[in-house]
GUKESE-197174 format. One record per residue (C-alpha): residue number from 1; x, y, z. Coordinates in Angstrom, 3 decimals. Layout:
BEGIN
{NUM, {X, Y, Z}}
...
END
This chain:
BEGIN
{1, {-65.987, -19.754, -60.306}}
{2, {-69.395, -21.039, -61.348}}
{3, {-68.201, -25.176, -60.067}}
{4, {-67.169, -22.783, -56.553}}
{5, {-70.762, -21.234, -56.508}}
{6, {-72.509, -25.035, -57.039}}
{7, {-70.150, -26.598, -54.415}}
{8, {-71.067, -23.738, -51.962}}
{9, {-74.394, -24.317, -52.761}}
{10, {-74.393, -28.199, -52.355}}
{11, {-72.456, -27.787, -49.410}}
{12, {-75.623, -25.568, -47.976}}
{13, {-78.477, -27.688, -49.148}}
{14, {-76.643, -30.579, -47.126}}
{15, {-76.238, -28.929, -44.333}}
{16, {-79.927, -27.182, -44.191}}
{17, {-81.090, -30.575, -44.614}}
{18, {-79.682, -32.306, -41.422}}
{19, {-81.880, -32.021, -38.769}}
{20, {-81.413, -31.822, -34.838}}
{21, {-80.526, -34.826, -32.338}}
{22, {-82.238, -34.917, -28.974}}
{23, {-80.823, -37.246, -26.708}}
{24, {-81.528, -37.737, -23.118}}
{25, {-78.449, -38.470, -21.096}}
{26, {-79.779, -38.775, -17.627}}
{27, {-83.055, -38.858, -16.063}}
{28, {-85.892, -37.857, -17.626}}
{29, {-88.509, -35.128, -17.506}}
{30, {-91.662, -36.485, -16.161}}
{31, {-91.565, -34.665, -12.998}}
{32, {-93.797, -32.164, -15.446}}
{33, {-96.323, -34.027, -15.727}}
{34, {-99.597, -32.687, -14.405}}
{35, {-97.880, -29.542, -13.839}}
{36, {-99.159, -26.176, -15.352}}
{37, {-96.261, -24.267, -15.731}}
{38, {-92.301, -24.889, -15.998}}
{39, {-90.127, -21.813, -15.948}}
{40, {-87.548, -21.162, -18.760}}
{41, {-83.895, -20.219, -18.136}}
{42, {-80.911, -19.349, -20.379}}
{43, {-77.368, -19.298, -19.994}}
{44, {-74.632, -18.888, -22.761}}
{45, {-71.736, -19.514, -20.682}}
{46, {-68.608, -20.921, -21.947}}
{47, {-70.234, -20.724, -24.960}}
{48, {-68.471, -21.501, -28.064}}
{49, {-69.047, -20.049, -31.573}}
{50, {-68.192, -22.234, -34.028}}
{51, {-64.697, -23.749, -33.350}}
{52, {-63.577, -20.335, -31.386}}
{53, {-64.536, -18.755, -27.820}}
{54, {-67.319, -16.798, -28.122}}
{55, {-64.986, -13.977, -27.128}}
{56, {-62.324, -14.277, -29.542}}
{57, {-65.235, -14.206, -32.574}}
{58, {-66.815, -11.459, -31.007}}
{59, {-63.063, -9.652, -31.147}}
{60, {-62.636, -10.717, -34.786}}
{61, {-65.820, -9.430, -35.902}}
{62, {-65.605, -5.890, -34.119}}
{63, {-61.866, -5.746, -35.934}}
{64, {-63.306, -6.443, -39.434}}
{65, {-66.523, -4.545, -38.921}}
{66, {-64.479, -1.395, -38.068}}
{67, {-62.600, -1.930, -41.013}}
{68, {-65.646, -0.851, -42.981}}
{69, {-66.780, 1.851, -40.810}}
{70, {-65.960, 3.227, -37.271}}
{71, {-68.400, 1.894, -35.159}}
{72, {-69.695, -0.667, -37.050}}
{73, {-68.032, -3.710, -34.907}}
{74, {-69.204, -2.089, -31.781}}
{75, {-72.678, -2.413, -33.124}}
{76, {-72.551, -5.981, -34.406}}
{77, {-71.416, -7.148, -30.955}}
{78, {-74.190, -5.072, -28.868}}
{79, {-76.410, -6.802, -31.171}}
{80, {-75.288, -9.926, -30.836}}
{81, {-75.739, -9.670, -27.351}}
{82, {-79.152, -7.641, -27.177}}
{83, {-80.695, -10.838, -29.935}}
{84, {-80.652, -13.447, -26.555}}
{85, {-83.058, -11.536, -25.119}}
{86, {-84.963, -9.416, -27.595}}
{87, {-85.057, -12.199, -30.169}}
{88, {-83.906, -15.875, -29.317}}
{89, {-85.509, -16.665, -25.572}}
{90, {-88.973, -14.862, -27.155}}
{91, {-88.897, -17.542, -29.876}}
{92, {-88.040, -20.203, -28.244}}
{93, {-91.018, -19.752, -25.712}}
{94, {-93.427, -18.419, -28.624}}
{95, {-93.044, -21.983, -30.061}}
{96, {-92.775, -23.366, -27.011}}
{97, {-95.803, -22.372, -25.807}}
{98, {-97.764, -22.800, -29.383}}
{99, {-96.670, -26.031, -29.680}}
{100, {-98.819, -26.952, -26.530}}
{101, {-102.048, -29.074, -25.954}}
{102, {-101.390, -29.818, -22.943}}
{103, {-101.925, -27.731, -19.709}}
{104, {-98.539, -26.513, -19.044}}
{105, {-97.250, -23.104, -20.269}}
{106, {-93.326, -21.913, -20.069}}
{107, {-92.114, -18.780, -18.933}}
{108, {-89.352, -16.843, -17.989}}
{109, {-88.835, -15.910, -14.257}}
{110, {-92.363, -18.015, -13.261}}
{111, {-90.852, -17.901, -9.394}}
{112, {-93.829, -20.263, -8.492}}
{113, {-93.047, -23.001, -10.594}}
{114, {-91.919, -26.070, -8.929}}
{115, {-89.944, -26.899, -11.873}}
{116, {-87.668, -25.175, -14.013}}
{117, {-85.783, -26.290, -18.119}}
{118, {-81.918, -24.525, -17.749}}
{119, {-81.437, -23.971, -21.618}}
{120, {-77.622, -23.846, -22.269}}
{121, {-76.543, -22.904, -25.491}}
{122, {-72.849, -24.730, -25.755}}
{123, {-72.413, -24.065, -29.097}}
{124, {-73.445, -21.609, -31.791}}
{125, {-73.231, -21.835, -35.704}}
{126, {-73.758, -18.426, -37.078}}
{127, {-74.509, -19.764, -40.942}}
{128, {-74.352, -16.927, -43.948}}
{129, {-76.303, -15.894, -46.296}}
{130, {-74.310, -13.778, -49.269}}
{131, {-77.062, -14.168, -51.471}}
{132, {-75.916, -16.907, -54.232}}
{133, {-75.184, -19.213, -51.234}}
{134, {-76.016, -19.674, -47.853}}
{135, {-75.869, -22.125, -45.036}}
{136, {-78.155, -22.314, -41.774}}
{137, {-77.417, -21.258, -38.438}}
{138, {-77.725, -24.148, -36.374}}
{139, {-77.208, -24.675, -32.189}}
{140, {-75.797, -26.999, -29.531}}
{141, {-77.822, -27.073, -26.131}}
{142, {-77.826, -29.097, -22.985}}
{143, {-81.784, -28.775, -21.770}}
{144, {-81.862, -29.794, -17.872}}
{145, {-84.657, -29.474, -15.829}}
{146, {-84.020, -28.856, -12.247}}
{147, {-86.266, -28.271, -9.027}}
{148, {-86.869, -24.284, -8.939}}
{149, {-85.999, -24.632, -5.555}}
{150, {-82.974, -26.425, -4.847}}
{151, {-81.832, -26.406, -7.879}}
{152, {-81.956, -30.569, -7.703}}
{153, {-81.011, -31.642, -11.185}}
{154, {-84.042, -34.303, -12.494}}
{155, {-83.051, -35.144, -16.392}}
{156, {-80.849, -33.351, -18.846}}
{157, {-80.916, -34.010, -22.805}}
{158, {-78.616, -33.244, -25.637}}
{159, {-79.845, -31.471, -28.766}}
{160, {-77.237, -30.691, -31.370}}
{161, {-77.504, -29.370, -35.158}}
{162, {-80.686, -27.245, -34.465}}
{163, {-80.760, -25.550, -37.871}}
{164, {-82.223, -21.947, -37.938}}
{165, {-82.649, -20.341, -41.460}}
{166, {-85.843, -18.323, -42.654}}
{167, {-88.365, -18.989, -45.408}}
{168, {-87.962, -17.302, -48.603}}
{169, {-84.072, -17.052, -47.780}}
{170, {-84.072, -13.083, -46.465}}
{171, {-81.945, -14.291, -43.734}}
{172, {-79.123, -12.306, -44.403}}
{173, {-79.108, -10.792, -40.575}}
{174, {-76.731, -13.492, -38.418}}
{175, {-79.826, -12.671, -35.150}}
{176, {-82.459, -13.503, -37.421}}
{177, {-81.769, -16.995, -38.625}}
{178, {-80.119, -17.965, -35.026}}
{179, {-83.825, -16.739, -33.878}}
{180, {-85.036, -19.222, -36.354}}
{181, {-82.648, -22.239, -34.746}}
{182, {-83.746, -21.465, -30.645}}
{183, {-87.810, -21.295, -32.563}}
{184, {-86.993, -24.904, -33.591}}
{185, {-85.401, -25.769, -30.328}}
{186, {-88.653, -24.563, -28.372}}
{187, {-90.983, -26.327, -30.972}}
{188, {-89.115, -29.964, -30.941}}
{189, {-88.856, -29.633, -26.955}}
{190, {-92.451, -29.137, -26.341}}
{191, {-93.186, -31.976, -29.221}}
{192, {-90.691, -34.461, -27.131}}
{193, {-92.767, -33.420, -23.809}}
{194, {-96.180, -33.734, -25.438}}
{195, {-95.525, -37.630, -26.738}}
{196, {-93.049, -38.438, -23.828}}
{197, {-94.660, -37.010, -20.755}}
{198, {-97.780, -35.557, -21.147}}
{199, {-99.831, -38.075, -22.489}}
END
């Protein structure tokens, strides 16, 4: 049991240690340049969770959650849902937008922006915590940044392994370490913009 425990715990320092690629695959992003704001879209479609549909997790979940108690599943999956937009897209601009020195801010529905990031999440990594163990949540996104208007597609980049656990290791709530992974997405974006395009 105890050699079990280590590995599991080996296995999870590995893992929290790899850190995110970024990748640009076409284009580039310095349309934004000398602009002062971008607006900030998400989409989670056809997103996968781990090696499964997002729906057929979801449907595993509720099933073992209601094992425990009636109710219980429904409530994972409404939170699981609710986190996008009560947790995740508010961290990713918080950081976003504290990661700044230059003059552009980031914002959801900014309809007078000329220019707009589409953040699609293609792949999500829950992670655990269970206390003796744990391993990070981490994401997969394609980051594209299109004319608002048009929707005329300007650069996209790749970011996979975008770990998300908490200080201190209370993580133990799935939303709150995948909060952590789209806080580290927003931070390492802006950082990529600030030495690649704004200077």
């Amino acid at each position: 049991m105890d050699r079990i425990v280590t590995l599991a715990a080996a296995v999870s320092i590995a893992l929290g240690a790899s850190a995110q690629k970024m990748k640009m695959t076409s284009g580039d992003f310095s349309a934004l340049k000398g602009q002062s704001k971008v607006d900030i879209q998400f989409t989670y479609e056809n997103m996968k969770v781990g090696k499964k549909s997002e729906a057929d997790y979801l449907k595993e979940k509720r099933a073992d959650y209601e094992k425990d108690e009636a109710g219980k599943g429904d409530k994972f999956v409404q939170s699981w849902n609710d986190d996008r937009e009560l947790r995740f897209e508010p961290k990713f601009l918080q950081l976003f937008n504290d990661e700044g020195k230059g003059p552009i801010e980031g914002g959801k529905g900014l309809e007078d922006a000329t220019y707009a990031f589409v953040i699609q999440t293609n792949m999500t990594e829950p992670g655990y915590n269970i206390g003796i163990s744990k391993m990070p949540a981490s994401i997969n996104a394609t980051v594209t940044l299109i004319e608002r208007n048009g929707g005329k597609e300007l650069g996209k980049m790749e970011v996979t392994g975008v770990p998300g656990s908490q200080f201190g290791g209370y993580d133990f709530d799935t939303g709150s370490r995948l909060a952590e992974s789209y806080a580290k997405l927003g931070k390492e974006l802006r950082q990529y913009l600030e030495k690649k395009v704004m200077k």
